[in-house]
C-alpha positions in Angstrom: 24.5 231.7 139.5 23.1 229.1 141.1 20.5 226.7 139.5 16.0 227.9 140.5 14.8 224.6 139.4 16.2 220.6 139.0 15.0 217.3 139.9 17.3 215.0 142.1 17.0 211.6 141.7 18.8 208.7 144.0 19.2 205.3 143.3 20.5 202.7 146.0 22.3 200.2 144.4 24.3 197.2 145.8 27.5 198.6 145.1 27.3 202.1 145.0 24.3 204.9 145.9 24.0 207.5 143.4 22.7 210.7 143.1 22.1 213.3 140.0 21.0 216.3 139.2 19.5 217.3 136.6 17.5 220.6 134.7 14.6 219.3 132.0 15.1 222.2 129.4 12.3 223.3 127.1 13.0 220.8 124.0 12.8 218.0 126.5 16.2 217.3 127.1 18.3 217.0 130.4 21.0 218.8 131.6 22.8 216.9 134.3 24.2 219.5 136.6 25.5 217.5 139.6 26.5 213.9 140.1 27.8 212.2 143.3 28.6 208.8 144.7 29.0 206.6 147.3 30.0 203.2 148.0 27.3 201.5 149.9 28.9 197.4 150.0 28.7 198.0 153.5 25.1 198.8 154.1 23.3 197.3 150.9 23.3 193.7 149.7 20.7 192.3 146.5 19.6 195.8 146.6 17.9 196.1 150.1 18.9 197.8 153.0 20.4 196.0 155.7 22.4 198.6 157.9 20.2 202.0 158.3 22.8 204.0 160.1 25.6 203.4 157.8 22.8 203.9 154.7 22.0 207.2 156.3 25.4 208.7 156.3 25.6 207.8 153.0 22.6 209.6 151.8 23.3 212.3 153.9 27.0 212.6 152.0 25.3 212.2 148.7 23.3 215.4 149.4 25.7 217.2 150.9 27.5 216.6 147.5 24.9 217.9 145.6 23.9 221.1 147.3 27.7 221.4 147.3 28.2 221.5 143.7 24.4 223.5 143.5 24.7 226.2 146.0 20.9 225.4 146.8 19.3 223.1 149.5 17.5 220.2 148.3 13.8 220.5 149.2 13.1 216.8 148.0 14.5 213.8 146.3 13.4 211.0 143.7 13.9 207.7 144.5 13.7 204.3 143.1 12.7 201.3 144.8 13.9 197.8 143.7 16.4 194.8 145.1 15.8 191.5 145.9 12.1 190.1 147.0 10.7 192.2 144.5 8.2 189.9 143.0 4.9 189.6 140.6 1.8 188.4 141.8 -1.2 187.5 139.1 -4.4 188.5 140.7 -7.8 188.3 139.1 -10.9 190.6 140.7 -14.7 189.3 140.0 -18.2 191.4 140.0 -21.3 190.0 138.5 -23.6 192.7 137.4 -27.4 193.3 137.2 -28.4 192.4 133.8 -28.1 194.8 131.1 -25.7 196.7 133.2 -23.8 199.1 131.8 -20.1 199.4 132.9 -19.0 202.9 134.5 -15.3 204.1 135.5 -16.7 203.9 138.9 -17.1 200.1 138.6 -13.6 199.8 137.3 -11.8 202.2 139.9 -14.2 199.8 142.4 -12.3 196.7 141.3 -8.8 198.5 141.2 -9.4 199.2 144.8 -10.2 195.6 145.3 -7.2 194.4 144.0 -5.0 197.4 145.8 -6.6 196.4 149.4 -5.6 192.4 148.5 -3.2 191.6 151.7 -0.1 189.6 151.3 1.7 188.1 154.3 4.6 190.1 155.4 4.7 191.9 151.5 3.5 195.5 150.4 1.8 196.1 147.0 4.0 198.7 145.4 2.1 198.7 141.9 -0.7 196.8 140.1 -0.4 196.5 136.2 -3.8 196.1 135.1 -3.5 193.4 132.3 -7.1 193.5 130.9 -10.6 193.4 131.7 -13.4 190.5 130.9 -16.6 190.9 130.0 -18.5 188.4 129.7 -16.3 186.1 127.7 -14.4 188.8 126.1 -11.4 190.4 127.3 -10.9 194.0 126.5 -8.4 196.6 127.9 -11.0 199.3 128.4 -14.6 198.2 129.2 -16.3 201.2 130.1 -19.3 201.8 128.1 -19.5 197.6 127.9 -23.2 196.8 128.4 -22.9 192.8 130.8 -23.5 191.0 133.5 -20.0 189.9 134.5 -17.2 192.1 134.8 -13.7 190.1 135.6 -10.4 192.5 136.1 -6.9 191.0 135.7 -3.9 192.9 137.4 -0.5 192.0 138.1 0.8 193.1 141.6 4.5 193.7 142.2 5.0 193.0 146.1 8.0 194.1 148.3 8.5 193.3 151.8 7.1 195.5 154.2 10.3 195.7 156.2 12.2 196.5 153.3 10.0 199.5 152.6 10.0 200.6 156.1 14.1 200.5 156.8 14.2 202.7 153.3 11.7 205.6 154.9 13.0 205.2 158.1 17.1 205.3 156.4 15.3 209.2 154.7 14.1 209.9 158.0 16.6 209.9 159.6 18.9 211.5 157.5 16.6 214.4 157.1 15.7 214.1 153.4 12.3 214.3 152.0 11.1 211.8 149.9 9.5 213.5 147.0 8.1 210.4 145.2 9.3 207.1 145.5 9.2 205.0 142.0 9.6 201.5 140.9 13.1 201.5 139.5 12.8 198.6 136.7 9.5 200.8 135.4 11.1 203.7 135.2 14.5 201.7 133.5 12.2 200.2 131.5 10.2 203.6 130.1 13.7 205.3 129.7 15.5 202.8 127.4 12.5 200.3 125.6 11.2 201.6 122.3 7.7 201.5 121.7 7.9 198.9 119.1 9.6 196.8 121.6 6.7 196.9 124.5 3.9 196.6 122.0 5.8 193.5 119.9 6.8 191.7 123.5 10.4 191.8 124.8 12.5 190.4 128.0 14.2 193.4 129.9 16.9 192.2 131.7 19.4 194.5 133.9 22.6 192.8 135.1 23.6 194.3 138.1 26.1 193.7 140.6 24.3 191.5 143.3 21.1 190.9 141.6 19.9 190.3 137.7 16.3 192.3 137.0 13.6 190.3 134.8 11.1 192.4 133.0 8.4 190.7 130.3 6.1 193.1 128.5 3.6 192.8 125.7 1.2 195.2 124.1 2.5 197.6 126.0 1.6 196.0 128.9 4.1 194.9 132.0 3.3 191.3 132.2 6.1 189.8 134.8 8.4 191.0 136.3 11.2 189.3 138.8 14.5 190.2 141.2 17.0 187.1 141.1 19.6 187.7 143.8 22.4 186.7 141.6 25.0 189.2 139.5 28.3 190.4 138.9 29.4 190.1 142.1 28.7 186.6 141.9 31.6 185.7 139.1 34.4 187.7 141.3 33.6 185.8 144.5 33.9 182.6 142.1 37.4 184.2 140.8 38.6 184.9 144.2 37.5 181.1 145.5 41.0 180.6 144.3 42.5 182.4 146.8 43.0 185.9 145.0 42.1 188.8 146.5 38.7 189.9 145.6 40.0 193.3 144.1 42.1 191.7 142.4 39.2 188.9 140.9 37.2 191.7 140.2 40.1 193.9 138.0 40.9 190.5 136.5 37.1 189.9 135.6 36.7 193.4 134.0 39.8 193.1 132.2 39.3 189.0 130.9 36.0 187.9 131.7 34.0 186.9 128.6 30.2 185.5 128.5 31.0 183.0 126.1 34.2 181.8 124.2 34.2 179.0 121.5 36.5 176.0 122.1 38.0 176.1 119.3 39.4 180.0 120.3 40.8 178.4 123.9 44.8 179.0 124.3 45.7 176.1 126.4 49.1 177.5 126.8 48.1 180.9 127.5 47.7 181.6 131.5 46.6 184.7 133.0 48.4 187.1 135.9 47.1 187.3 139.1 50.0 188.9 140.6 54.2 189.1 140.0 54.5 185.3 141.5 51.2 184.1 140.3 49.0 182.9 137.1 46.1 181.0 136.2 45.1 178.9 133.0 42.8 180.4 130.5 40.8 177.5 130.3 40.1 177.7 133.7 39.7 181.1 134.0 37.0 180.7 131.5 35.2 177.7 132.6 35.1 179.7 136.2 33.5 183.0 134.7 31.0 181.2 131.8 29.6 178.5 134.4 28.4 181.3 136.8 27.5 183.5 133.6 25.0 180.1 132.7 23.5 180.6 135.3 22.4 183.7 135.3 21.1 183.7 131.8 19.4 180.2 132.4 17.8 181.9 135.8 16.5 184.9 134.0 15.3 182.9 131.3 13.2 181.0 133.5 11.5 183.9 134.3 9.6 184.5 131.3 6.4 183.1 131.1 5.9 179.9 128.7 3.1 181.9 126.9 5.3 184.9 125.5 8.0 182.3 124.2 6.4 183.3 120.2 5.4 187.3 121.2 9.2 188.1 121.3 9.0 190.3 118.4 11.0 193.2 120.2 13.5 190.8 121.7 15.9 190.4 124.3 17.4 193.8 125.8 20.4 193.8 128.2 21.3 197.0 130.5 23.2 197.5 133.4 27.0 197.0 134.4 27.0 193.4 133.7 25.8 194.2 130.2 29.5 195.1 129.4 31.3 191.7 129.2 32.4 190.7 126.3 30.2 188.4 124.3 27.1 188.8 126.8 24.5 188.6 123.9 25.7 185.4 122.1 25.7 183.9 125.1 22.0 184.9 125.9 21.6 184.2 122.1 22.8 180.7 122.7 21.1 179.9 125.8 17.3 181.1 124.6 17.8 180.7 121.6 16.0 184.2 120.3 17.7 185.9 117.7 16.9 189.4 118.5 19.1 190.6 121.1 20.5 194.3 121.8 22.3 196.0 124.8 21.4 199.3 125.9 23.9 201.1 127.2 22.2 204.8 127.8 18.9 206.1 127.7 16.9 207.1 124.6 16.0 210.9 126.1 18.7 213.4 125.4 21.1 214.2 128.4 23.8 216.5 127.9 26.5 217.0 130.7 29.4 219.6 131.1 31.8 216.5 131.5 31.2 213.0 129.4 33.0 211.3 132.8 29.7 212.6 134.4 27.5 209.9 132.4 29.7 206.8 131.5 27.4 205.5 128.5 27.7 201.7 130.0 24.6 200.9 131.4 25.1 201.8 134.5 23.5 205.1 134.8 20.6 203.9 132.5 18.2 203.8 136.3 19.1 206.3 137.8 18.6 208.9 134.4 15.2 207.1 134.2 14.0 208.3 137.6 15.1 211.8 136.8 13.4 211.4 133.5 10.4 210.9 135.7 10.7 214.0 138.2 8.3 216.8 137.7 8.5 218.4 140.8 11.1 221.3 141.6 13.6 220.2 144.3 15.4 223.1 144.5 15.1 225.4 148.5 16.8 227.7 148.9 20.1 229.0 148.2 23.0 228.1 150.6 25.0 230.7 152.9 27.1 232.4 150.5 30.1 231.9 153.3 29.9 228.2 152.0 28.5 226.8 155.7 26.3 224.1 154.0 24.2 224.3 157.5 23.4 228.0 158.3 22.3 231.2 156.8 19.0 229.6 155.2 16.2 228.3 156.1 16.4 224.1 156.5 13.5 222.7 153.6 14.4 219.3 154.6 13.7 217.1 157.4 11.0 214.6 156.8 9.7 212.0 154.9 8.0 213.4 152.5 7.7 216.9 149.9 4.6 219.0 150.0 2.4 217.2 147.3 -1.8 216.4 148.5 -1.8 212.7 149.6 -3.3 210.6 147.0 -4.8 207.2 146.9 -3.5 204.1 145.1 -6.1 204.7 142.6 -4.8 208.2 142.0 -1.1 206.9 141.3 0.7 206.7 137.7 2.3 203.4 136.6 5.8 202.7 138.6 4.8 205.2 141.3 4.2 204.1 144.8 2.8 205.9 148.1 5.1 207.4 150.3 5.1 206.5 154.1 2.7 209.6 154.4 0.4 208.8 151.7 -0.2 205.5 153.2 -1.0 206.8 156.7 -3.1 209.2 155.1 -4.8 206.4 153.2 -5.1 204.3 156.1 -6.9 207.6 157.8 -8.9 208.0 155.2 -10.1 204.2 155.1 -10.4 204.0 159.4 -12.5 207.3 159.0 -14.9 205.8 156.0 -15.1 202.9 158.1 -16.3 204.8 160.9 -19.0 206.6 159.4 -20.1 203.4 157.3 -20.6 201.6 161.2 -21.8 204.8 162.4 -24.4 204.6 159.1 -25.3 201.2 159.6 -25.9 201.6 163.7 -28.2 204.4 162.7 -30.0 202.6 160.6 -30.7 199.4 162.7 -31.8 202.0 165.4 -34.0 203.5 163.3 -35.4 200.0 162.2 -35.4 198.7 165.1 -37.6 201.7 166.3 -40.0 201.1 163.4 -40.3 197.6 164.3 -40.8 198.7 168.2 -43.7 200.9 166.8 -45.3 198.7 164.5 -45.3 196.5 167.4 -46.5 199.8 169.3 -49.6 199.6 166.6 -50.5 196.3 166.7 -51.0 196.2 170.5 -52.8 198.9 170.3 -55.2 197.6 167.5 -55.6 194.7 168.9 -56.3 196.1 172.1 -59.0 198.1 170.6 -59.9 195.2 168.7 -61.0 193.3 171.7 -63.0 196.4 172.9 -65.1 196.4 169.8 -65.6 192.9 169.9 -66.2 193.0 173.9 -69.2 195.7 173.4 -70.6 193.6 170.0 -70.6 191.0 172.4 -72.2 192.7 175.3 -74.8 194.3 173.3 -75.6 191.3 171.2 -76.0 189.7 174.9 -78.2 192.2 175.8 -80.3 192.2 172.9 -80.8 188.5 173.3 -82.0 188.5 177.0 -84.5 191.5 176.0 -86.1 189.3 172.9 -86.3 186.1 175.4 
């Protein structure tokens, strides 16, 4: 019988888009019913969309997949947003106050707004972290209630390009799939594997994908950086394959030798490794090859991390993703930043149970995408499919646009990691033209009506004076006359 309710999430990743299914069951666990894959090298590079047509077809496979393996059309989707040019911004909002003002939620939501409506050249705010609030000379996280005269709000903005969000709606568009609610992937990564403890004491999230390494700081619970560098995996087999090997064939030998860090003292001079029947290379080589790129990746991530949160480490360093699997990877972050504390995450800390353990490879590499379903709470199931198995007839279509049936809500309105939708911002922007509107149309009325007061006060002096010079005109006449009848 097919499945009434599940959330499908998609993530588009550099080497592969994903898609999975899942059913949250009443003990708050996950049942993955559907999973299906596509390799998107061809249309994806550092995580951004480059060829829409070819990114289409793929998502349209992917949900073909699913409602395949379902037996139900897909009203909606879930999807992450992430990739290279994703950056953090540090942006502080200022109000000075009437003294003995008391601070209202109307004053903060007033200088969240603020910072939402900040413009950046070419880039689109996806999310603000708020990081605290001063008042007066004290910060505090909530000041509501706060009696000052200065009220200062701190927020960290993650910007994308604005092209890069506009290929991704248009790549749903026009494969006919709604977009549900589009979330910030390395938020929703980081809420599906980081402990408490870990946000609140201060850690380094770092996810080491295939064409890009992901950079997340947080403290008191609190995101405070966060950073895309456009280096990963992919990066060490294209190094391999610089001596002339096949890139297949670097990449097999990368997953099968590659280590993050080897001691001298362990290197085989003699020992050489196969590239094919005819052909071998030395170990020592081999190694320097893969450790030299691996360097830099760990000394580019590190750089990240802002000098301040050097000593508020206390939950460590925490490697996910499919670059997380080489051998060695955390003494060699150990090594390079010299933090003790390191641990790789190589599944999610919510329970997900699947009919086949093949479905969810516990290697990192799902870690996103199960942190976006995590995060669905709308149903995206339709309805069911023709029972004659034609995927495209015998039910009514629920998708075809670019966004799910949910009331358009402002940035204000917006949960950590959750960004508008194409739809939501053109409602927003309607919203804001129409405001603007009536504010002009308020503020014309209001000069008219002043400037109609003025023209009657005017109106009242004329006519005073006029009768003014009347009064005085018969004083004078009769004080005349009652001269020339004394003389």
């Amino acid at each position: 019988m097919p499945a009434k309710e599940f959330i499908v999430a998609i993530e588009l990743g550099s080497s592969k888009i994903t898609g999975v299914a899942g059913r949250k069951n009443l003990d708050g666990s996950i049942s993955v019913l559907a999973v299906a894959k596509e390799d998107s090298t061809a249309c994806i590079r550092k995580g951004v969309i480059y060829n829409i047509d070819k990114t289409g077809a793929c998502l349209t496979n992917i949900v073909n997949k699913l409602k395949a393996a379902l037996k139900m059309e897909i009203a909606h989707v879930y999807v992450g947003v992430g990739g290279q040019s994703i950056r953090s911004v540090k942006n502080v909002i200022l109000k000075d106050l009437p003294e003995e003002t008391t601070i209202t939620q109307k004053m903060v939501n007033e200088l969240m707004d603020t910072n939402r409506n900040m413009k950046y050249p070419e880039q689109e705010i996806l999310d603000a972290a708020t990081q605290e609030y001063k008042v007066g000379t004290v910060f505090q996280l909530d000041p509501v209630g706060i009696q000052s005269t200065h009220l200062e709000g701190n927020f960290l903005n993650i910007l994308w390009r604005q092209a890069f969000y506009r290929k991704l709606n248009q790549c749903f568009d026009n494969a006919g799939i709604a977009i549900g609610e589009l979330y910030l992937a390395p938020l929703a990564l980081a809420d599906s594997i980081l402990t408490e403890a870990e946000k609140r004491g201060g850690c380094v999230l770092v996810d080491l994908g295939a064409d890009t390494t992901t950079v997340s700081v947080y403290y008191k619970n609190i995101l405070r950086h966060l950073a895309v560098i456009p280096i990963g995996g992919n990066n060490i087999t294209k190094d391999i394959a610089s001596l002339q090997i096949e890139e297949a064939d670097a990449e097999r030998m990368k997953l099968k030798y590659a280590s993050a860090y080897t001691d001298n003292a362990e290197i085989d001079d003699t020992l050489s490794y196969p590239i094919d029947i005819s052909r071998s290379i030395e170990s020592r080589r081999f190694i320097e090859i893969v450790e030299a790129r691996m360097q830099e990746i760990i000394e580019n991530a590190w750089y990240q991390v802002p000098s301040e949160y050097y000593d508020k480490l206390l939950g460590g360093i925490i490697l996910t993703g499919g670059g997380s699997n080489m051998v060695n990877i955390e003494k060699a972050f150990r090594n390079h930043t010299h933090v003790d504390k390191i641990r790789t995450a190589k599944f999610v800390t919510q329970t997900i149970n699947a009919s086949s353990p093949d479905m969810l490879p516990h290697d990192g590499t799902m870690n996103t995408l199960l942190g976006l379903l995590a995060k669905g709470d709308l149903n995206c199931a339709g309805e069911e499919l023709d029972p004659n198995g034609n995927l495209f007839g015998g039910s009514k279509p629920t998708t075809g646009g670019n966004t799910a049936e949910r009331h358009p809500r402002s940035a204000s309105e917006l949960e950590p990691g959750v960004i508008q939708t194409a739809a939501e911002k053109e409602e927003a922007q309607r919203i804001a033209e129409e405001e603007a509107q009536r504010k002009a149309e308020q503020e014309a009325r209001l000069q008219e009506e002043e400037e109609q007061r003025k023209r009657e006060e005017e109106e009242e002096r004329r006519k005073n004076n006029l009768w003014n010079r009347m009064v005085r005109g018969v004083k004078d006449f009769i004080n005349k006359m009652t001269a020339e009848e004394s003389d």
